[in-house]
N, C-alpha and C positions, 0 to 999 in steps of 0.2 A: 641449620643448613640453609634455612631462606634468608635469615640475617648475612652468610657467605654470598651469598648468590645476589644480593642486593647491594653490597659492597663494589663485587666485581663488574655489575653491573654501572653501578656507578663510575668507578676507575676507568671504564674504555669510556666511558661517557667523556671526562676528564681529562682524558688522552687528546678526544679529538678536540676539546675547548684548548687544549694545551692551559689548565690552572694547575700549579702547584699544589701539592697534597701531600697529607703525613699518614702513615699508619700507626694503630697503639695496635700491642698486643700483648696479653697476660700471660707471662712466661712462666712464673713461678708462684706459687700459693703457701700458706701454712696455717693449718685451724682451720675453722670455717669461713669462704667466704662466698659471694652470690654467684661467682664465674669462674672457671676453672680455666687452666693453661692452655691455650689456644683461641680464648675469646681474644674478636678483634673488632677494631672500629677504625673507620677510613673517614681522616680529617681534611677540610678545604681553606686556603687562606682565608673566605668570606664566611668561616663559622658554621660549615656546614658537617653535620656531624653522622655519618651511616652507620651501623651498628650500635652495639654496648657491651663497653667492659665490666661495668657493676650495674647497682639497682638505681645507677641513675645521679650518685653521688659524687664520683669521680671524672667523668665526662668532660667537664666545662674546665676542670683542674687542668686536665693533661693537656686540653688545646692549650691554655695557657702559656706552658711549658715549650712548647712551639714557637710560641711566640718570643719568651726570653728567656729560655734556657737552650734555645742550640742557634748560638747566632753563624756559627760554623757551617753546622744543618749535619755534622755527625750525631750517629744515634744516640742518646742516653737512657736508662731506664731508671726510670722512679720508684720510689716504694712507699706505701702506703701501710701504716700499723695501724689497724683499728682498736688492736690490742692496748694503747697506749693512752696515760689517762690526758695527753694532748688533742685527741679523739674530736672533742665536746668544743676545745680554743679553734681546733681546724676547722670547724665549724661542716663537717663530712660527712659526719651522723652516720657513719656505716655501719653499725650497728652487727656485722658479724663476727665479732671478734676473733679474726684472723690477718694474717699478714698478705699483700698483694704485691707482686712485683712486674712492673709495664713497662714496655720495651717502646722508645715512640722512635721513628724512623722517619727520613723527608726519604719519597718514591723518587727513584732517579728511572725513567722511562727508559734509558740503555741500557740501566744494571740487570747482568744475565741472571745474579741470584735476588732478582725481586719475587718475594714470595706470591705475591697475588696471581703472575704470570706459571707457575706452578701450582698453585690451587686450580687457574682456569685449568691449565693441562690435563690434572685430574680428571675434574666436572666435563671435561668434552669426552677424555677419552672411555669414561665409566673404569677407573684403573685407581689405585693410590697409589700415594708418592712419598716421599720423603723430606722433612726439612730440618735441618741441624743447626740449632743457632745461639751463636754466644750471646751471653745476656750477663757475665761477671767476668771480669777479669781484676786479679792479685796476684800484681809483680811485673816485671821486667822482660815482660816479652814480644815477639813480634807478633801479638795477636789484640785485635779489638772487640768492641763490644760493637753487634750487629756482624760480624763475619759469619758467614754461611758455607755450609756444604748440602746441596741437594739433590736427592733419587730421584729423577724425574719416573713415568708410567713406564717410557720403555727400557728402564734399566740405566741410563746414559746419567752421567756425573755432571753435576756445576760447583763448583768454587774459589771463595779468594781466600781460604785458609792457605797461609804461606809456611804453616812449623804443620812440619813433615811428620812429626810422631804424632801430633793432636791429627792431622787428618787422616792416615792411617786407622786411629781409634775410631773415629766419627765413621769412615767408611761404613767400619766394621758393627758397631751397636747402631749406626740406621739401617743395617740390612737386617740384623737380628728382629730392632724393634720392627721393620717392616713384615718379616717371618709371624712374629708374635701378634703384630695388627695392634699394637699397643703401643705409647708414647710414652717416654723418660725425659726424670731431667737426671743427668748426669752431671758430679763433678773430679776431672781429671785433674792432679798432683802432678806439674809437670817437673824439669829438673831448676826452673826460675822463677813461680810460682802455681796460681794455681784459676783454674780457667772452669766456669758453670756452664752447659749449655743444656739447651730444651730439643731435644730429638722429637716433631711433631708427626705422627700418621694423619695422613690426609686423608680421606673417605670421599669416592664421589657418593654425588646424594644418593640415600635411599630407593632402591627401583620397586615397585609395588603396580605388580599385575593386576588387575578386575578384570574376573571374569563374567562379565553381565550387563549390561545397560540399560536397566530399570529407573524407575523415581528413586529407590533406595541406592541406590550406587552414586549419586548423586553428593549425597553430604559422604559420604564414603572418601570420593575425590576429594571436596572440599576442605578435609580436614587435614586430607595430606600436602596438599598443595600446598597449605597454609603451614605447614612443619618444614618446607621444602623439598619435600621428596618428587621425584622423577615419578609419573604415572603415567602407564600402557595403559587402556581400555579395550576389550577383545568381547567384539557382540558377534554373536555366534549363531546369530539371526544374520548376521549381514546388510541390517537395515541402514541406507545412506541418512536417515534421519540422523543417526548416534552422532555424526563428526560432528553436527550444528550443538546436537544437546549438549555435548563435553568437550566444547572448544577448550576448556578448559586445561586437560589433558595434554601432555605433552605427545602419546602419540595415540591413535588409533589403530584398531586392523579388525576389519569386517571377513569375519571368518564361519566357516563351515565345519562342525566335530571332526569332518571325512578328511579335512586339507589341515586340521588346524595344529598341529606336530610341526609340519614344512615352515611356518608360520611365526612359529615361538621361538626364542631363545634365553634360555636362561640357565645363571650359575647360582654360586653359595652365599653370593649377598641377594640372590632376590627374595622376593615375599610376594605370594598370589591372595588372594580372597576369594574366594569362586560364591559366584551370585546370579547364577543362571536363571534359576525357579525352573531347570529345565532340568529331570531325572536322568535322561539319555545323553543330553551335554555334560553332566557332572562326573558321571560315569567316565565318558573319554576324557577329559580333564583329570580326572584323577590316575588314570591310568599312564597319561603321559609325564604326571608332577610330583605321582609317589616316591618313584626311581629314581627321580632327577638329585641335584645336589641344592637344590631351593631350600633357602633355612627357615622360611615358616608357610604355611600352609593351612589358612581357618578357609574353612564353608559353614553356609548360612542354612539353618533348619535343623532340628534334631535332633538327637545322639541316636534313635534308633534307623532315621535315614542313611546316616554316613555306616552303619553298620549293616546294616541290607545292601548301601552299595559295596562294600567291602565284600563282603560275603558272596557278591555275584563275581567281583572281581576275581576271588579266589577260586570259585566255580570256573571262571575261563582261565584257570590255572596259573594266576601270578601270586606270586609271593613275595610278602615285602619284611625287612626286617625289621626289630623293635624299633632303632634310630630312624627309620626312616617313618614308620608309623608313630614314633613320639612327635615329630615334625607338623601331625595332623592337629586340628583344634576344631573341635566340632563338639556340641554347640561352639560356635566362633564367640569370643568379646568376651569381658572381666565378666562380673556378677554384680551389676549397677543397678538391676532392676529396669532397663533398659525396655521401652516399648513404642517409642515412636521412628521412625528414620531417622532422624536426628540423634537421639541417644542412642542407637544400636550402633551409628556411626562411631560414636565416641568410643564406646566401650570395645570397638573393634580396632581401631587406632592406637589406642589407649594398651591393650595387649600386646599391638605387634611394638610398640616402644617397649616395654616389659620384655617380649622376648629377646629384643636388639640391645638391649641394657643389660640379659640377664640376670632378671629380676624376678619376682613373684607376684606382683600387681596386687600387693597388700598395703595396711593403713601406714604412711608413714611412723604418727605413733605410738604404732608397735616394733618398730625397728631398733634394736638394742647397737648395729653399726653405723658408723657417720652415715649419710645421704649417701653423699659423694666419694670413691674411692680416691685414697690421698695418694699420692705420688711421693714415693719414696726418695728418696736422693741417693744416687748410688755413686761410691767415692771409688774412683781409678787412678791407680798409681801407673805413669805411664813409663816408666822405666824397669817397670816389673815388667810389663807385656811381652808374651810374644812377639814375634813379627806374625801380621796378618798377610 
């Protein structure tokens, strides 16, 4: 997410210099490789290179490819087999034996389906979007590599898909895959060939509440900032000291237990850490973040703290159910052996990516499936289709 957010960053930057610029992005994977389909990197005529698509091997290749492979400046995408014993001649060294496939684009600053201009959309509005994008074409038809169709935040369509039954479909599995919060590559069987595209869920960044403004809340922020994630910080002392200490922070709110409900907002992508050191703040904290629809919820201290507050909470009569009470984590953070600020940071970061991954925060080397879930390819025949 801060690799996204340093790209886009870069691109207005570019806009006002008015320099030409290319995008690469990893549409398609197969086997193992370093970056999965939606890695991207934003190239400059003078070599300037944001992001990364691999471990650092393939980079300097695809500007290349810019340079004498689209003297047109229509999209192509490259592929990369590490799988192949050419590997070691290419001199690529990728070393993951798997297959990569890169979509490279020149940014035209008018084009309405420029994806970057939808990623910001995203990232401002805190909403995801949708992007559906060809990336193979085989046969005879009116459709190219790099044609887009995308769901912007607030529902609203863009495209220059012109064959009516492929965007029909596209409509219909980017609203699904937006339903599901999950990304496909799909390939449709038209009646003239046959057409691959990458349907990408966009995510704005991570929002991640603190509730506390301590020394330890401190690496807390800084590890997220550093992942890219959006952080609120909520001192509940209301000390004006806090804005100076966590400039850092995207936003602040000096708050009081009494007012601090009016205060807050949050849905099913947030995630809080309550770090008061304060019994009576933790208490109205939890009372307002049990019920809510927040997907993760660690506080710091415990197991028999968070249970005596429990236990009063239920005394004032609320009741919460399993789901909502699985959403708790206390003691907060993996099992690192964690003891200084610094490590409790990590171990607490390191979890909430675990539960956003759906994961169990165990030894790689004991995982019997791939790392990474592989993306299936799903084959549609579009002549079988309904009408959507």
């Amino acid at each position: 997410m801060k690799e996204l957010t340093a790209i886009l960053e870069a691109f207005t930057k570019l806009q006002d210099d008015a320099e030409s610029c290319f995008l690469a992005t990893v549409v398609n994977v197969k086997g193992s490789t370093y970056r999965r389909p939606g890695a991207r990197m934003l190239m400059t005529r003078s070599h300037r290179l944001i992001g990364t698509i691999s471990a650092g091997c393939l980079e300097n290749d695809v500007f290349e490819h810019t340079r004498v492979s689209m003297p047109d400046g229509k999209p192509i995408v490259v592929t990369y087999d590490s799988t192949a014993d050419e590997d070691i001649l290419w001199g690529f060294g990728l070393g993951c034996n798997g297959l990569v496939q890169v979509l490279i684009e020149h940014l035209d600053l008018d084009d309405a389906c420029n994806p970057l201009t939808l990623i910001h959309q995203c990232f401002a509005k805190q909403q995801p979007g949708a992007i559906a994008t060809v990336f193979a074409v085989d046969g005879a038809m009116n459709v190219k590599i790099g044609d887009r169709l995308i769901i912007k935040p607030n529902h609203n369509l863009i495209t220059n898909i012109t064959d009516s039954a492929l965007e029909s479909a596209l409509i219909h599995d980017a609203q699904i895959a937006l339903k599901n919060q999950k990304s496909t590559i799909n390939k449709y069987q038209l009646s003239l060939g046959i057409v691959e595209v990458f349907i990408e869920i966009i995510q704005p960044p991570t929002h991640l509440i603190i509730f506390g403004a301590g020394q330890d809340a401190l690496p807390v922020l800084q590890f997220a900032k550093d992942l890219g994630w959006r952080v609120t910080i909520v001192d509940c002392r209301a000390n004006e000291a806090t804005k100076e200490r966590f400039a850092l922070a995207d936003e602040i709110i000096l708050s009081r237990r009494e007012i601090l409900q009016q205060q807050i907002s949050v849905n099913q992508q947030t995630i809080a850490v309550v770090m008061t050191h304060n019994y009576l703040d933790d208490l109205a904290i939890l009372k307002i973040l049990l019920p809510s629809p927040i997907k993760y919820l660690g506080i710091l201290g415990p197991k028999r703290r968070s249970e005596k507050l429990l236990a009063e909470l239920s005394d004032e009569g609320e009741a919460y159910t399993p789901e909502q009470l699985d959403k708790l984590h206390s003691p907060i953070g993996l099992d690192i052996g964690a003891d200084t600020p610094e490590a409790i940071a990590l171990s607490i970061i390191a979890e909430i990516q675990a539960v956003l991954a759906n994961r169990c925060g165990n030894f790689l080397r004991n995982r019997n499936l791939p790392i990474h879930q592989r993306h299936q390819i799903k084959e549609i025949t579009l002549n079988t289709l309904q009408k959507f």
